[in-house]
FIKOLKOL-56309 format. One record per atom (N, C-alpha, C): residue number from 1; x, y, z. Coordinates in Angstrom, 3 decimals. Each point is the difference from the previous one (the first is absolute). Example, Ala and Ser with C-alpha at 12.3 -4.5 7.8 and 13.67 -1.06 7.14 Angstrom:
<sevexs>
@n: 1&X: 13.190&Y: -5.690&Z: 7.800
@n: 1&X: -0.890&Y: 1.190&Z: 0.000
@n: 1&X: 0.900&Y: 1.200&Z: 0.000
@n: 2&X: -0.350&Y: 1.050&Z: -0.720
@n: 2&X: 0.820&Y: 1.190&Z: 0.060
@n: 2&X: -0.770&Y: 1.090&Z: 0.730
</sevexs>
This chain:
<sevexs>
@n: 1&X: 37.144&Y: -8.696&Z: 90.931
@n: 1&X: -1.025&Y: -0.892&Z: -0.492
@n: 1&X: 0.653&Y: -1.025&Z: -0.929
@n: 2&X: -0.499&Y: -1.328&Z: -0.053
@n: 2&X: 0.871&Y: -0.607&Z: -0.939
@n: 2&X: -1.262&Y: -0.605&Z: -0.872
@n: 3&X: 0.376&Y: -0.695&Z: -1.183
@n: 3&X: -1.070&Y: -0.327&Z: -1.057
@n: 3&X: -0.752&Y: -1.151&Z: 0.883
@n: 4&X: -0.978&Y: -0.831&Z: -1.056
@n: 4&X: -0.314&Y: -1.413&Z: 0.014
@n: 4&X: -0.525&Y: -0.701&Z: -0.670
@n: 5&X: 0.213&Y: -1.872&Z: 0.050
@n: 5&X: -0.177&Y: -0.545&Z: -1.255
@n: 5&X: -1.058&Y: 0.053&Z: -0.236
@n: 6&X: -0.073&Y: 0.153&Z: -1.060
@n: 6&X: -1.732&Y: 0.277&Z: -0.287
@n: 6&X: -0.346&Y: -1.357&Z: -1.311
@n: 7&X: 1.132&Y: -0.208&Z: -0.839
@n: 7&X: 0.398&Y: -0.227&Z: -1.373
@n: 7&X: 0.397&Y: -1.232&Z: -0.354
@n: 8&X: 0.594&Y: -0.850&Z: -0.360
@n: 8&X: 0.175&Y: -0.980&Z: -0.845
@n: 8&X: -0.603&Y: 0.128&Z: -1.376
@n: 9&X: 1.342&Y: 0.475&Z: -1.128
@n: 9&X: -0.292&Y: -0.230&Z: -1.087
@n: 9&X: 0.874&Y: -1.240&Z: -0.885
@n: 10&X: -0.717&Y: -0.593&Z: -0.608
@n: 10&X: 0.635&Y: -1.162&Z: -0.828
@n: 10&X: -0.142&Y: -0.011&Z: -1.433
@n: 11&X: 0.887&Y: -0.294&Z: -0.503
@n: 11&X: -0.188&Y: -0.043&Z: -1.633
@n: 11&X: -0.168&Y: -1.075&Z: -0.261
@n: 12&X: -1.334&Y: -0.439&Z: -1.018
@n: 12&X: -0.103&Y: -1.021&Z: -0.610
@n: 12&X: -0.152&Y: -0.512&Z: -1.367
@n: 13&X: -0.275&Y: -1.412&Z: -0.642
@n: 13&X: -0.377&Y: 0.055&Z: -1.090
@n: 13&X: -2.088&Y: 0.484&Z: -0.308
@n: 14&X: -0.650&Y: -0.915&Z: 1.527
@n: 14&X: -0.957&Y: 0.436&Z: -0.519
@n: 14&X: -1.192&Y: 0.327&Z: 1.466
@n: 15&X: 0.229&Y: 1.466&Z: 0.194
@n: 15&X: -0.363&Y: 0.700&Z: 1.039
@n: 15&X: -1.294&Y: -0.814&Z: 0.641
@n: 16&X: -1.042&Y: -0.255&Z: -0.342
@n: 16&X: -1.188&Y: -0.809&Z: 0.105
@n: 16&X: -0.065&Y: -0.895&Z: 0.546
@n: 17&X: 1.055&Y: -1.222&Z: -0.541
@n: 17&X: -0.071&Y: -1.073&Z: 0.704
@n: 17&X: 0.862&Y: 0.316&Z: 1.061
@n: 18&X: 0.992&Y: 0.469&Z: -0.188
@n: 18&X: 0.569&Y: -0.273&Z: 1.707
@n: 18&X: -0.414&Y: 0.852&Z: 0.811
@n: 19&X: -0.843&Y: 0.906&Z: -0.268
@n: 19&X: -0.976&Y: 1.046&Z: 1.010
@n: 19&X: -1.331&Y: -1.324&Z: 0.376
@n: 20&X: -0.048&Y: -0.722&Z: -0.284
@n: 20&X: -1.592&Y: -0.978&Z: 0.353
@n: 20&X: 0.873&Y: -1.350&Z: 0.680
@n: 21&X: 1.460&Y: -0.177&Z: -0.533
@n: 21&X: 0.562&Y: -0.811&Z: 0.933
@n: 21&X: 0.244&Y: 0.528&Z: 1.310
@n: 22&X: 0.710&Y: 1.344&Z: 0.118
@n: 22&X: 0.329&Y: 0.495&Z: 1.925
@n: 22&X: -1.382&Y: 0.574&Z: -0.109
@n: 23&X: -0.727&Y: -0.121&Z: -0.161
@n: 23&X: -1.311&Y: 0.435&Z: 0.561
@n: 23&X: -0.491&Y: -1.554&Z: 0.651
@n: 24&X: 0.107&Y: -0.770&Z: -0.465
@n: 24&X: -0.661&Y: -1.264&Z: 0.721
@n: 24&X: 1.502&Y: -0.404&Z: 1.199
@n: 25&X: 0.926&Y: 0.552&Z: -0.361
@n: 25&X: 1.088&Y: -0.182&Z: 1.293
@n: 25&X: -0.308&Y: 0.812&Z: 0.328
@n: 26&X: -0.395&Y: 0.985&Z: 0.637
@n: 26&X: 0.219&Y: 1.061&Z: 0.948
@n: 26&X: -1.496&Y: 0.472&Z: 0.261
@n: 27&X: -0.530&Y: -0.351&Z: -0.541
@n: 27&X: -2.128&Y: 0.304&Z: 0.499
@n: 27&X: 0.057&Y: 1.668&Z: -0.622
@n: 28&X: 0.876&Y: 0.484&Z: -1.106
@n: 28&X: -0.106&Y: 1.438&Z: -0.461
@n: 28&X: -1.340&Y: -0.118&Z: -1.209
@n: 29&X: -0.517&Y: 1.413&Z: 0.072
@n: 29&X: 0.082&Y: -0.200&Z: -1.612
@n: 29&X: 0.040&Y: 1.168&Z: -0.938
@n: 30&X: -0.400&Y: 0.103&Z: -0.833
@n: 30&X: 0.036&Y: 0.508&Z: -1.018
@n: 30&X: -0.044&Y: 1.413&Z: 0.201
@n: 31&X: 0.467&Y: 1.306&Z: -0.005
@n: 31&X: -0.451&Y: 1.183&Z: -0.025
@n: 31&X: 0.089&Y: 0.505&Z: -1.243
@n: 32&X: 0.909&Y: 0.121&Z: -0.431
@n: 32&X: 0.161&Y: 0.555&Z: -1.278
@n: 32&X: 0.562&Y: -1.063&Z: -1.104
@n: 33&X: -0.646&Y: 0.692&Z: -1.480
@n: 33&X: 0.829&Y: -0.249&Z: -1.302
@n: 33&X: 0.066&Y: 0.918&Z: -0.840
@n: 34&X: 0.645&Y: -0.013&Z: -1.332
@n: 34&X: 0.398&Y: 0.598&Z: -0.616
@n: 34&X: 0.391&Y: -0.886&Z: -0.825
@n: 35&X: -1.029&Y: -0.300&Z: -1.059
@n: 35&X: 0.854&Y: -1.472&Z: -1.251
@n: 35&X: 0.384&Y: 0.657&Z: -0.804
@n: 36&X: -0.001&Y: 1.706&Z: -0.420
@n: 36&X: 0.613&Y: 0.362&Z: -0.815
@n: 36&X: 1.278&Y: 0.044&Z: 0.415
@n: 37&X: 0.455&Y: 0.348&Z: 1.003
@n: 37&X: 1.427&Y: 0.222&Z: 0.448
@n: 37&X: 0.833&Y: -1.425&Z: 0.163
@n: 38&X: -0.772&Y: -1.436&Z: 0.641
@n: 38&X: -0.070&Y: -0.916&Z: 0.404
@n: 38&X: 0.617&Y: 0.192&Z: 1.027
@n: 39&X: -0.966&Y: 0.415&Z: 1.001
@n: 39&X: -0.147&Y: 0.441&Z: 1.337
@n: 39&X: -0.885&Y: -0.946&Z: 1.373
@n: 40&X: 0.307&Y: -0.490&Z: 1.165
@n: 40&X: -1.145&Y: -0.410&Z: 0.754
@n: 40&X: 0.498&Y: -0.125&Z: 1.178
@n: 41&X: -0.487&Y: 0.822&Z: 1.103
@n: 41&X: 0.395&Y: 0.558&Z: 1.320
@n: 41&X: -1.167&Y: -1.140&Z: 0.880
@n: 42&X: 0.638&Y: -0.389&Z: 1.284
@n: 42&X: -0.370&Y: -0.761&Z: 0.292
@n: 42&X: -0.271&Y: 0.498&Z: 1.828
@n: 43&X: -0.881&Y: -0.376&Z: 0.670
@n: 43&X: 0.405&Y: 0.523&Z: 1.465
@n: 43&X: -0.758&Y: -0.785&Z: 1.444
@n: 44&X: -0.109&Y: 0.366&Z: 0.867
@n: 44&X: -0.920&Y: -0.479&Z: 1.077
@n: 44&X: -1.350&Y: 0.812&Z: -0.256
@n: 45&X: -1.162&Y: -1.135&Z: 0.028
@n: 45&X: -1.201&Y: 0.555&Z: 0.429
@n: 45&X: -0.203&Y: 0.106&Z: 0.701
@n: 46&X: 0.708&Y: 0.018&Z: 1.548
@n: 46&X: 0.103&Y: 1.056&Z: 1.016
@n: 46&X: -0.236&Y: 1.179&Z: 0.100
@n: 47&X: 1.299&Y: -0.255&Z: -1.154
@n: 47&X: 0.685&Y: 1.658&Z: 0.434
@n: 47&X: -0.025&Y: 0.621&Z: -1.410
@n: 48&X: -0.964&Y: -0.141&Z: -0.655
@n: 48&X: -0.031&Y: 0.688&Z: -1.563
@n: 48&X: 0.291&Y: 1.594&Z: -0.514
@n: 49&X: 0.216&Y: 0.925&Z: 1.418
@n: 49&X: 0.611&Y: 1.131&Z: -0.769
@n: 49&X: 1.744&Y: -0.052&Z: 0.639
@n: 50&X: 0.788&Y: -1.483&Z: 0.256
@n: 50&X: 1.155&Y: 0.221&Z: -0.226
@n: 50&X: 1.157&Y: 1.002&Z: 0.297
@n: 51&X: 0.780&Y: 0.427&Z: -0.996
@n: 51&X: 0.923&Y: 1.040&Z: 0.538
@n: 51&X: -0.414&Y: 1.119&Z: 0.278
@n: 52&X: -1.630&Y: 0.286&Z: -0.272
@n: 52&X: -0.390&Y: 1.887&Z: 0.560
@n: 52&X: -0.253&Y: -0.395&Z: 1.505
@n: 53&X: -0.202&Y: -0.865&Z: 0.566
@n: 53&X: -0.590&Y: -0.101&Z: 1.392
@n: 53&X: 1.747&Y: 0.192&Z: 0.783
@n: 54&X: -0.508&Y: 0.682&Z: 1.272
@n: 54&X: 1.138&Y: 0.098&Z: 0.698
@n: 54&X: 0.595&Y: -1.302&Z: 0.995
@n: 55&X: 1.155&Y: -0.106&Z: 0.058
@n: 55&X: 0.301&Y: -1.082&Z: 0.887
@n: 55&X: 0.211&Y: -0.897&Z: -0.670
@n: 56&X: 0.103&Y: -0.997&Z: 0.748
@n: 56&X: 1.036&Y: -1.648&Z: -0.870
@n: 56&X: -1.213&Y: -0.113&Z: -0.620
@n: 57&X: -0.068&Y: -1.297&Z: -1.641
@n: 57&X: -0.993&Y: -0.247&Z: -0.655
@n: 57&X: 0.828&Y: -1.658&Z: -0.859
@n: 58&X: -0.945&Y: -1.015&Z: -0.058
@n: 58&X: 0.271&Y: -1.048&Z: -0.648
@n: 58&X: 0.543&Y: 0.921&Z: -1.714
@n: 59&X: 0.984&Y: -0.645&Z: -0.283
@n: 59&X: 0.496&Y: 0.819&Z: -1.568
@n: 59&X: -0.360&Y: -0.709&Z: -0.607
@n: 60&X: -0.392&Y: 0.645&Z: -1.270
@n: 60&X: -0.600&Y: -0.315&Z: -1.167
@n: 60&X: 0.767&Y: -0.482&Z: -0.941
@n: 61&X: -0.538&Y: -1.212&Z: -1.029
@n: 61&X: 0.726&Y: -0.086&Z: -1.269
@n: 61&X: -0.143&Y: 0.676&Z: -1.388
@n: 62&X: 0.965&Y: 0.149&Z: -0.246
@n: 62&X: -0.492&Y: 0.748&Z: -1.723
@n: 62&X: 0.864&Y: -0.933&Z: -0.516
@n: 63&X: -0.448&Y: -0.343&Z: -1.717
@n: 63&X: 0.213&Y: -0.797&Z: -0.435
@n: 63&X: 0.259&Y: 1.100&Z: -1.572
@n: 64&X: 1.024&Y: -0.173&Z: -0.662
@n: 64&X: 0.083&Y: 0.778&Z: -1.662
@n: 64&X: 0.598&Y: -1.009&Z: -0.539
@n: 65&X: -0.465&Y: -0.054&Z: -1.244
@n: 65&X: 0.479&Y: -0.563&Z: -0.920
@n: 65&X: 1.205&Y: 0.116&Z: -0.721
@n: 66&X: 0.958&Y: -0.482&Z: 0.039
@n: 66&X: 1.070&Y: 0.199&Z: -1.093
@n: 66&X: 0.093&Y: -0.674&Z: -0.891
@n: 67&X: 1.259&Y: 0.229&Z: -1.196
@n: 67&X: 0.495&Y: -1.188&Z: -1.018
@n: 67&X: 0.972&Y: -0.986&Z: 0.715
@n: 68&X: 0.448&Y: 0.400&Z: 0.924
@n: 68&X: 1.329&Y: -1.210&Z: 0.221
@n: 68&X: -0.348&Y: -1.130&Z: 0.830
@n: 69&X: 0.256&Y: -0.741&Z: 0.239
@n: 69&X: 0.004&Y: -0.889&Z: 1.005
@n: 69&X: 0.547&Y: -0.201&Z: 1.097
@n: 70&X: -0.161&Y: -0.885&Z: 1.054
@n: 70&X: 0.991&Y: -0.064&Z: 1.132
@n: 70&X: 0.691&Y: -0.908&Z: -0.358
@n: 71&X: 1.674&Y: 0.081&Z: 0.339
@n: 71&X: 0.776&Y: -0.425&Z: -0.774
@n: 71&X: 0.960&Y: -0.570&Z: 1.512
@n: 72&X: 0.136&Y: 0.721&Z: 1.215
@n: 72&X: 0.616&Y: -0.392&Z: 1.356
@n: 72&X: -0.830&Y: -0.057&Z: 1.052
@n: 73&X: 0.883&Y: -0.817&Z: 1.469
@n: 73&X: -1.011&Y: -0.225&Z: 0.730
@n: 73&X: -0.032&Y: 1.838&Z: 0.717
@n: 74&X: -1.315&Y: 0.058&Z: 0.876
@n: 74&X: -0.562&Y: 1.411&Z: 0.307
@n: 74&X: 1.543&Y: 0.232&Z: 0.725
@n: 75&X: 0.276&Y: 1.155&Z: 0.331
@n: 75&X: 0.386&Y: 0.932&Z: 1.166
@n: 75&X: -0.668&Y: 0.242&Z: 1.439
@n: 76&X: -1.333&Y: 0.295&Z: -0.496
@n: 76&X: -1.118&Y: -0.084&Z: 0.571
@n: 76&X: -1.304&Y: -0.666&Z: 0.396
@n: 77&X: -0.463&Y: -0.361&Z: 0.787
@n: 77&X: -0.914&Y: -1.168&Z: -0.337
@n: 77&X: -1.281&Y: 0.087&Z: 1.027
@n: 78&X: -0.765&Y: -0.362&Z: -0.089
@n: 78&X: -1.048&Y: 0.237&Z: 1.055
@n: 78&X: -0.114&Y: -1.595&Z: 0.802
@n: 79&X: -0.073&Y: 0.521&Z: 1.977
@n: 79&X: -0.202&Y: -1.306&Z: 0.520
@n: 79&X: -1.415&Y: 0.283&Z: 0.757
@n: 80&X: -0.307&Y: -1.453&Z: -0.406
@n: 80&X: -2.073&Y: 0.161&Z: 0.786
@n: 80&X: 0.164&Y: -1.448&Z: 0.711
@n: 81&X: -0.970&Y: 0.705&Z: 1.312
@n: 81&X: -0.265&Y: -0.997&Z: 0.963
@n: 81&X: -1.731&Y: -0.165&Z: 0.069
@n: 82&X: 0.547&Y: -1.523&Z: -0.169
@n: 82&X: -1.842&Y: -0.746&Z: 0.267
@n: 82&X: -0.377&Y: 1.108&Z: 1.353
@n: 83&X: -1.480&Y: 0.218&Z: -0.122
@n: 83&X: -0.713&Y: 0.437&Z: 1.197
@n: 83&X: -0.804&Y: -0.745&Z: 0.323
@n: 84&X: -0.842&Y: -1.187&Z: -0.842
@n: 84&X: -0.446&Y: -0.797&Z: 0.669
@n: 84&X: -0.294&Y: -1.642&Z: -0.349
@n: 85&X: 1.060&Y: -0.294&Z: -0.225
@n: 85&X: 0.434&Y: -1.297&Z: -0.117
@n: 85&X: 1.983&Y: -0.684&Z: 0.413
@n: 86&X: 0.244&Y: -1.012&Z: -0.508
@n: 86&X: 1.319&Y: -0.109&Z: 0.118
@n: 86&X: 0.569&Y: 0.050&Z: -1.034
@n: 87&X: 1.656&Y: 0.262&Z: -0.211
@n: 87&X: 0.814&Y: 0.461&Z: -0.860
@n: 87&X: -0.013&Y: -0.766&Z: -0.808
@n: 88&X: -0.432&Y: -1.745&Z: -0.076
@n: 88&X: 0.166&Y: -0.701&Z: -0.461
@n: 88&X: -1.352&Y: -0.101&Z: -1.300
@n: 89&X: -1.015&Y: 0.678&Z: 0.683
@n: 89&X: -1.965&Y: 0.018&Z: -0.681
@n: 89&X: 0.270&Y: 1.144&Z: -1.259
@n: 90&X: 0.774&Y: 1.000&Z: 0.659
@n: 90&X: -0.010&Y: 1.207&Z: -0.785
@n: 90&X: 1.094&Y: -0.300&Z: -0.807
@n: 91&X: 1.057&Y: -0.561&Z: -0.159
@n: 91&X: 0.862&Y: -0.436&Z: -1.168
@n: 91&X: -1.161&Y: -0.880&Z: -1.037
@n: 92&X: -0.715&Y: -0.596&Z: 0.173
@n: 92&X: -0.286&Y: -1.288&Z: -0.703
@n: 92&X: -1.430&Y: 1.309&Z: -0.826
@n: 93&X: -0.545&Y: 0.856&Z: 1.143
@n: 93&X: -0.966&Y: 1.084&Z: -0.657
@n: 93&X: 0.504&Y: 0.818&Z: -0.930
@n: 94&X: 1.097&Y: 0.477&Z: 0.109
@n: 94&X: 1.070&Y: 0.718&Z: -0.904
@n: 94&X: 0.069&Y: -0.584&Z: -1.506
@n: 95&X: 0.530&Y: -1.546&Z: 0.105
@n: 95&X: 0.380&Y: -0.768&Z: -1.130
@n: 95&X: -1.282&Y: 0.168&Z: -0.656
@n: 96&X: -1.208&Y: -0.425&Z: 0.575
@n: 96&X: -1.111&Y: -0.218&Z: -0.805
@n: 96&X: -0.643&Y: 1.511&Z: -0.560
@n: 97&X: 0.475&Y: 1.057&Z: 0.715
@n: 97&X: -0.138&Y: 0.902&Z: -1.069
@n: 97&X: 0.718&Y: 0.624&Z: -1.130
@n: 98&X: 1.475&Y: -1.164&Z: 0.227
@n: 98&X: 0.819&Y: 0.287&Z: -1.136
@n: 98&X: 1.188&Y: 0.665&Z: 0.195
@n: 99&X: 0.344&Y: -0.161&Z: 1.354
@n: 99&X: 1.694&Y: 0.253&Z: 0.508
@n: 99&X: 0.579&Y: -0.998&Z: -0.731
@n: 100&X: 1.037&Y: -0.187&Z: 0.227
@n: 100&X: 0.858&Y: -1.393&Z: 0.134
@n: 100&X: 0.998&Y: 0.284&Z: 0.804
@n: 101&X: 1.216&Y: -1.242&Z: -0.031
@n: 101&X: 1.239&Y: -0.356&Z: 1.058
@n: 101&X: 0.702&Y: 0.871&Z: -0.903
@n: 102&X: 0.724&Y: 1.145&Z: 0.947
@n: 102&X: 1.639&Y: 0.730&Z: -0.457
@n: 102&X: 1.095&Y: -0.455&Z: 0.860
@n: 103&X: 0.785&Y: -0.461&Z: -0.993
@n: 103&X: 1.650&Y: -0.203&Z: 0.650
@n: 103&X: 0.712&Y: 1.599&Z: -0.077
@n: 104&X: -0.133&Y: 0.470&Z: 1.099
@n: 104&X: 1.330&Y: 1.241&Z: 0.281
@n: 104&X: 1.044&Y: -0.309&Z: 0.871
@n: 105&X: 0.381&Y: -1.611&Z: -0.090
@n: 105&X: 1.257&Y: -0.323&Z: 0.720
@n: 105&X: -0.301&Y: -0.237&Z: 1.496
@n: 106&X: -1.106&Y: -0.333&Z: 0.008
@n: 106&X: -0.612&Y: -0.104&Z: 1.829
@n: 106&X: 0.936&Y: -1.204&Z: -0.137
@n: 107&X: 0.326&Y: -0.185&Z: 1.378
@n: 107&X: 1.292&Y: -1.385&Z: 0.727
@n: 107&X: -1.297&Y: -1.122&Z: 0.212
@n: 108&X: -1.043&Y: -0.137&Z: 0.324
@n: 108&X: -1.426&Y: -0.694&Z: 0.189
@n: 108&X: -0.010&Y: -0.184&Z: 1.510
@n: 109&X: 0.202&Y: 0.579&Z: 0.348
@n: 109&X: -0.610&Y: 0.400&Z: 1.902
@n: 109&X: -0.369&Y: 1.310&Z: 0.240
@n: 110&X: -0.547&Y: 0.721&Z: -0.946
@n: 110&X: -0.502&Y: 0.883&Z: 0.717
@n: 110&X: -1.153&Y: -0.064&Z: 0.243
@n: 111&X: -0.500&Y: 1.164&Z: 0.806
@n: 111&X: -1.664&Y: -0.177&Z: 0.764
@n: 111&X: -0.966&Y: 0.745&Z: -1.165
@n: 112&X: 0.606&Y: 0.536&Z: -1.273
@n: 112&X: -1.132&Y: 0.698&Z: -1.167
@n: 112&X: 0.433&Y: -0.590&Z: -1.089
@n: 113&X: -1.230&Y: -0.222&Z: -0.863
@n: 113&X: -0.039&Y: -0.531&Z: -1.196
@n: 113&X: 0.194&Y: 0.816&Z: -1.133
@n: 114&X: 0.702&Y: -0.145&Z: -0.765
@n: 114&X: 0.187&Y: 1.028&Z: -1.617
@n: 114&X: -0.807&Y: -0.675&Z: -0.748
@n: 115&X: -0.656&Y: 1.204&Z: -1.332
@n: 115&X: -1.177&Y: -0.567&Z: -0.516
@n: 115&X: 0.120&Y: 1.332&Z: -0.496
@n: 116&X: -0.698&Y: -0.655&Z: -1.169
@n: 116&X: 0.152&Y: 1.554&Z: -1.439
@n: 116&X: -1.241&Y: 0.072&Z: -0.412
@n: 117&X: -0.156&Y: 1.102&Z: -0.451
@n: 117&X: -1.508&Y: 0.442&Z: -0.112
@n: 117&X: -0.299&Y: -0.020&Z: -2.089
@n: 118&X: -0.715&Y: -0.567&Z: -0.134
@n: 118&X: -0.479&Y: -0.311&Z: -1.497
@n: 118&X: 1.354&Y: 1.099&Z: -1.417
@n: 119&X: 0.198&Y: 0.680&Z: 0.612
@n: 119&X: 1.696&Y: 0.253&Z: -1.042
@n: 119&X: 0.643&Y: 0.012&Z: 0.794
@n: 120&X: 0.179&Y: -0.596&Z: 0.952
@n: 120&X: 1.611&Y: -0.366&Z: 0.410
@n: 120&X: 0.454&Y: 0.796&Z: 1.159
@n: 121&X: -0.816&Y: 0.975&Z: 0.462
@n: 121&X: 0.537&Y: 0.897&Z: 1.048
@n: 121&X: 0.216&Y: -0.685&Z: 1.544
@n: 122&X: 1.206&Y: 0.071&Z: 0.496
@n: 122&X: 0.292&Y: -1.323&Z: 0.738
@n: 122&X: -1.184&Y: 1.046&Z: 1.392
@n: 123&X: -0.352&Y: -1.055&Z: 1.253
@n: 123&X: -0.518&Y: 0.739&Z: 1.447
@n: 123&X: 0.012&Y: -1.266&Z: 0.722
@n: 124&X: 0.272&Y: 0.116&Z: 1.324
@n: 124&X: -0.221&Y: -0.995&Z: 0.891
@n: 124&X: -0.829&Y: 0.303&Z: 0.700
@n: 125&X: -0.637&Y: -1.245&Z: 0.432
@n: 125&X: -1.197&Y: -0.691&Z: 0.841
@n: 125&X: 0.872&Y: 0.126&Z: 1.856
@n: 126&X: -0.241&Y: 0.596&Z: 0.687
@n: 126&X: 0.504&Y: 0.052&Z: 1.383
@n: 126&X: -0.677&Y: -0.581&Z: 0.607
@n: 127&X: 0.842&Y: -0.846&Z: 1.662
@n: 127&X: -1.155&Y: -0.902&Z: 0.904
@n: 127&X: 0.620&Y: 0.840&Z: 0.661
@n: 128&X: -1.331&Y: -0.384&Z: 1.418
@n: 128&X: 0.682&Y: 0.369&Z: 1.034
@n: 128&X: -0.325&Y: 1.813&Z: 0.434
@n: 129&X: -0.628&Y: 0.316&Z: -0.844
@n: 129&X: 0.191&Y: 1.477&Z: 0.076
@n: 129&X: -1.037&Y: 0.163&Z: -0.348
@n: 130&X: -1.342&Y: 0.429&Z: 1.090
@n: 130&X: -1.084&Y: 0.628&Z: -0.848
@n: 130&X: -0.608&Y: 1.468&Z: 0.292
@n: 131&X: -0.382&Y: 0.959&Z: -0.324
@n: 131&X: -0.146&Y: 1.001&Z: 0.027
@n: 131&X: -0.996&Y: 0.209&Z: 0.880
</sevexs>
């Protein structure tokens, strides 16, 4: 048997807002908080019981709060494809909820856009590829 992703956890400065930012990127929302812990789990309203259901499942975000900041670009990064518009509608939808342009050394021909999410966490915008 082997595991599956169920998970995406991210550390931030402030769990809230960037749980209400990938919630308006990704159509998730809200399942859980915890402001004492500064805690806020994020998921498909699809699929709202997540990693207990068996079989593949859209993964969820969790979001904790830390003291530090992001200080390098990710290791890791999340890539999302428009489902129903063009790559070009959903960059400009992105910005206006408060992405912006990341330089991670793209050569400027590629077919996905880099774009950082309200602290800085770099993800690209993919064409061409829709689910």
């Amino acid at each position: 048997m082997a595991s599956k992703f169920t998970e995406l956890a991210i550390d931030c400065a402030d769990p809230g807002g960037l749980a209400r930012f990938w919630c308006a990127v990704l159509g998730y929302e809200v399942q859980e908080v915890d402001e004492e812990d500064g805690f806020v789990a994020i998921g498909s309203p699809a699929v709202p019981e997540g990693g207990s259901r068996p079989g593949p499942v859209p993964p969820s975000l969790t979001f904790a709060r830390v003291p530090e900041g992001k200080t390098v670009k990710n290791r890791l990064h999340i890539d999302v494809n428009p489902t129903d518009r063009e790559q070009d509608e959903e960059v400009r939808r992105l910005l206006d909820l408060g992405a912006r342009h990341a330089d991670v050394g793209q050569a400027g021909d590629e077919s996905w856009v880099v774009l950082a999410d309200p602290e800085g966490n770099e993800f690209c915008v993919l064409s061409g590829r829709q689910p």
